[in-house]
Steps between C-alpha positions, in 0.01 A plus 500: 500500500712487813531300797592616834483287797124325469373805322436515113494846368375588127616751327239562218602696218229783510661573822828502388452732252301798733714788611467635843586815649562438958443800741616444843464756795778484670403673855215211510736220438638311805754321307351133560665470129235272423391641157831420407465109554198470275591668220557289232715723286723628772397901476561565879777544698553643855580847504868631614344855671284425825170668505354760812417186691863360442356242292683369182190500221462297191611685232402403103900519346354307156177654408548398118437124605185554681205329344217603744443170673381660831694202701692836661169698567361164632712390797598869632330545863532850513304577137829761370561340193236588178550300210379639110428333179630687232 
């Protein structure tokens, strides 16, 4: 268990131990980057190369760590990012 500010958050170990596999479309992404903020594991990061909109998408740089929590797929506005159980 962690706390961060007033906010508990569990982390059970059923979860911990799923794997995940992240897809994220990068001409849908705006860049809000806020797929990076909630994900627990710290899989995101912005990307370096602009997309056609001149937008600097979330990128998955550790895809080993994901465990499929959907916090990612969750809070995205624009509905780019796909998350699998595997």
């Amino acid at each position: 268990m962690r706390v961060l500010g007033s906010k508990l958050i569990f982390f059970y170990n059923y979860a911990m131990a799923k794997k995940g596999k992240i897809t994220i479309d990068r001409e849908l992404c705006k860049g809000c980057l806020l797929c990076i903020r909630a994900c627990p594991v710290k899989v995101l990061e912005a990307d370096t190369e602009p997309n056609s909109s001149g937008s600097y998408p979330s990128k998955a740089v550790q895809v080993e760590k994901c465990i499929a929590c959907g916090n990612c797929y969750e809070v995205c506005p624009d509905v780019c990012i796909e998350v699998f159980e595997l």
